[in-house]
Structures are given as C-alpha cells and as structure tokens.
N, C-alpha and C positions, 0 to 999 in steps of 0.2 A: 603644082599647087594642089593637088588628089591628096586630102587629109587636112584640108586646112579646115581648121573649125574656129577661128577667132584674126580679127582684124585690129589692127592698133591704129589711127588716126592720127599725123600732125592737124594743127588748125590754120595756122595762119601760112599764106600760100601755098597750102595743098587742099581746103576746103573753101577757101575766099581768096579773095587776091588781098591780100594785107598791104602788101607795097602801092600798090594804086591808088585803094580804097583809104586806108589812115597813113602807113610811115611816110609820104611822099607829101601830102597835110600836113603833119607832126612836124616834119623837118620845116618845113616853112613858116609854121608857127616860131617854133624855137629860134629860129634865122632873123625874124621879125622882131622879137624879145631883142637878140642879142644884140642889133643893127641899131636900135632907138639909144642904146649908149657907147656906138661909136664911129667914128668920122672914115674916110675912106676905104670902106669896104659894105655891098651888097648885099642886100639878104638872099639874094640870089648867088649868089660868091659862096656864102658861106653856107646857105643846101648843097653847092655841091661840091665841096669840101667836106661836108657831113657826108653827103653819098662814098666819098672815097675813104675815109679816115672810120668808117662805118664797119668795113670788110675785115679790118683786123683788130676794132677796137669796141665794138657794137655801137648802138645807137647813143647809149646815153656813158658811152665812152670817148664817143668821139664829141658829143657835144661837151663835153667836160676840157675836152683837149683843143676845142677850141677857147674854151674859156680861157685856159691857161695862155695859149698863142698869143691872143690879144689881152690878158691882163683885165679879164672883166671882174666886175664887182664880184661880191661871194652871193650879193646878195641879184643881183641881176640873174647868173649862172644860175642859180636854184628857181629864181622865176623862170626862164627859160626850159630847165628840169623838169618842173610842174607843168609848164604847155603842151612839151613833148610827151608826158607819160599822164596825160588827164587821163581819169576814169570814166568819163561820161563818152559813149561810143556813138559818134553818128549813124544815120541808118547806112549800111553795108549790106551786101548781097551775095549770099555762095556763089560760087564758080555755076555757070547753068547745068551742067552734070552732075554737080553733088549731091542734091537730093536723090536722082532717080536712083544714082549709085548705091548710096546708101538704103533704100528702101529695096534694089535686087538684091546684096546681101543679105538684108535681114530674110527677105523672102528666102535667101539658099539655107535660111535656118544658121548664118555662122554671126558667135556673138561679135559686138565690136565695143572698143573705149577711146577714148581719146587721152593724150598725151599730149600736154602741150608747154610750151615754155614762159615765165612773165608773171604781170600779179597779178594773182587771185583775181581781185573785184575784174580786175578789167579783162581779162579771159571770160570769165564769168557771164561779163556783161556782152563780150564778142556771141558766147554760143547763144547767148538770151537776143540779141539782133537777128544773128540770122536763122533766129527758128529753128534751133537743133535742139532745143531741149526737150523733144521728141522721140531722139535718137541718143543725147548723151544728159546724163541725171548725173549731177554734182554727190558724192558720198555713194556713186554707184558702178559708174564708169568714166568717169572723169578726173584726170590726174593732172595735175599742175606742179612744174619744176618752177619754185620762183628762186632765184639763185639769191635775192637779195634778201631774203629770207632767213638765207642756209638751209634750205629743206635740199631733199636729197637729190642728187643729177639726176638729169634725163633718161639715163640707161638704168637706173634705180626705181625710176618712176613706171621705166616699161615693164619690169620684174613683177613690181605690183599688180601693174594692168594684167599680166600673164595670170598671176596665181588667183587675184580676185573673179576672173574668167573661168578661174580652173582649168587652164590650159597648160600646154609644157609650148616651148620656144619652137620646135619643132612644126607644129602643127598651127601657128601664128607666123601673119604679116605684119609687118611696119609699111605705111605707106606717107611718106612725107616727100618732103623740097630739100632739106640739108642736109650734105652729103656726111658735115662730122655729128650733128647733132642727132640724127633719126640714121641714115642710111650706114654708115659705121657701125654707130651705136648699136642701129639693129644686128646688123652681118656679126657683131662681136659677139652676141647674145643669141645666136642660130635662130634668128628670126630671118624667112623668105623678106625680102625689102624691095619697095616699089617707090622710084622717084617718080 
C-alpha cells in the first residue's frame, strides 16, 4: 500500500450496515403491502423469499418477481415499489470504526470519495444521516451509479472518482462488500481492493 495517495469508498455495508439498519425494514414493509391483497401467504413468507430471489435479481427485482408469482395488482406492485425504495431515511448509524477511520486517513494526508450505487435523493439522504457530509461533499467527492437512471456503471463512476482526485488507478483503493460491484470492478481498473 506504500504510494497510496487516495481511497474510493462503498456506502452502504462498508460504512453502515445497510442490510440491518434499512433493506431488512424495506423488505418487511413491501411484504406487508403485498400480503394486505392476498390470502395464503405471510409477510414473513415473502421477506424471505425477497431475501433469496434478492441474490440474483436485486431488491426491487425480486419484489417485482414476486409480484408476478402471485399475479398482484400493477397497482398494489408499485405501492409496494414505493415502501421499499421511500426517500425518507430513518436515523442509521456508521459501522462504530468508520468515522475514526476515516478521519486517520484524512490525517495520512490521502484524498477519499465515495462511490456508491441507487438514487440520488436517497444516497444523499444515507450520507446526510450518518454525518458524513464532513468527509464526502455531493459535486466534490461523491459519485452515484443510479442504473435506473442510465447514468454510467460503477466502474465508470470510480474512473471519475480517480481522475476528479487527480489520481491514476495505481496509487488508489476501493474499499467495499461486493465482490462484482466494487471488488472486481476495482481489481479490473488496477485499483489495490479492500472487502
């Protein structure tokens, strides 16, 4: 790591627990939606069936694929849609080492940005909860892959993070949780990668 001068960031379970904290809420909410219009089946049934159908089809893939399963309204489905991806963020809490960590890098003098995936507002709203807007400034060091967008993939986003830094790939980390989204992505791009 001798020449690292800049740090790229995931957010959501590499600087908070996201799964704990909201998607494991979210899926419950949506499960709750989808259960008020229909008969023999749980909303607890179908969190975890979201949990599994999750892995290879994301969140709001697999609640769509439950929709399909059981034949729910369009209009049900999209209320559900709406619970699971609300913009209004409860209070959430960094991981208890994230701050410190963050403030000895900055102290080692090396820049950092974040890279994260999802929409805007509600990314946004994630780093404005847990008090990072200290450490990452939206239009300064902060990059958002929203796919549902079209804005550009994650490996595109960290290109950015690189060159806005004035950095080259070499002399940068990735430090995330997903192995294709951050930990590939990074290794692709000769970024040093930390799960």
């Amino acid at each position: 790591m001798s020449g690292l001068r800049g740090v790229i960031f995931d957010l959501d379970d590499t600087l908070f627990d996201c799964t704990g904290q909201l998607t494991e809420p979210a899926r419950q909410r949506a499960s709750d939606i989808l259960c008020s219009d229909l008969a023999n089946v749980t909303p607890d049934e179908l969190t975890h069936l979201q949990n599994k159908l999750s892995k290879q089809l994301g969140s709001t893939g697999a609640i769509r694929e439950i929709g399909a399963r059981y034949s729910v309204t369009d209009a049900m489905l999209e209320s559900a849609l709406q619970s699971y991806n609300r913009d209004d963020v409860p209070e959430i809490l960094p991981y208890p080492d994230a701050i410190e960590t963050l403030d000895e890098i900055l102290t080692a003098d090396i820049r950092i940005s974040l890279v994260t995936t999802g929409r805007s507002t509600r990314q946004l709203a994630k780093i404005e909860r847990l008090d990072l807007l200290r450490y990452f400034e939206p239009g300064r060091n902060v990059f958002i892959h929203e796919p549902a967008a079209g804005n550009p993939d994650k490996g595109s986003q960290m290109k950015v993070a690189i060159e806005a830094g004035l950095l080259t790939p070499a002399e940068t980390a990735c430090i995330g949780d997903k192995l294709d989204a951050d930990i590939r992505v990074g290794n692709r791009l000769g970024l040093t990668t930390v799960r």
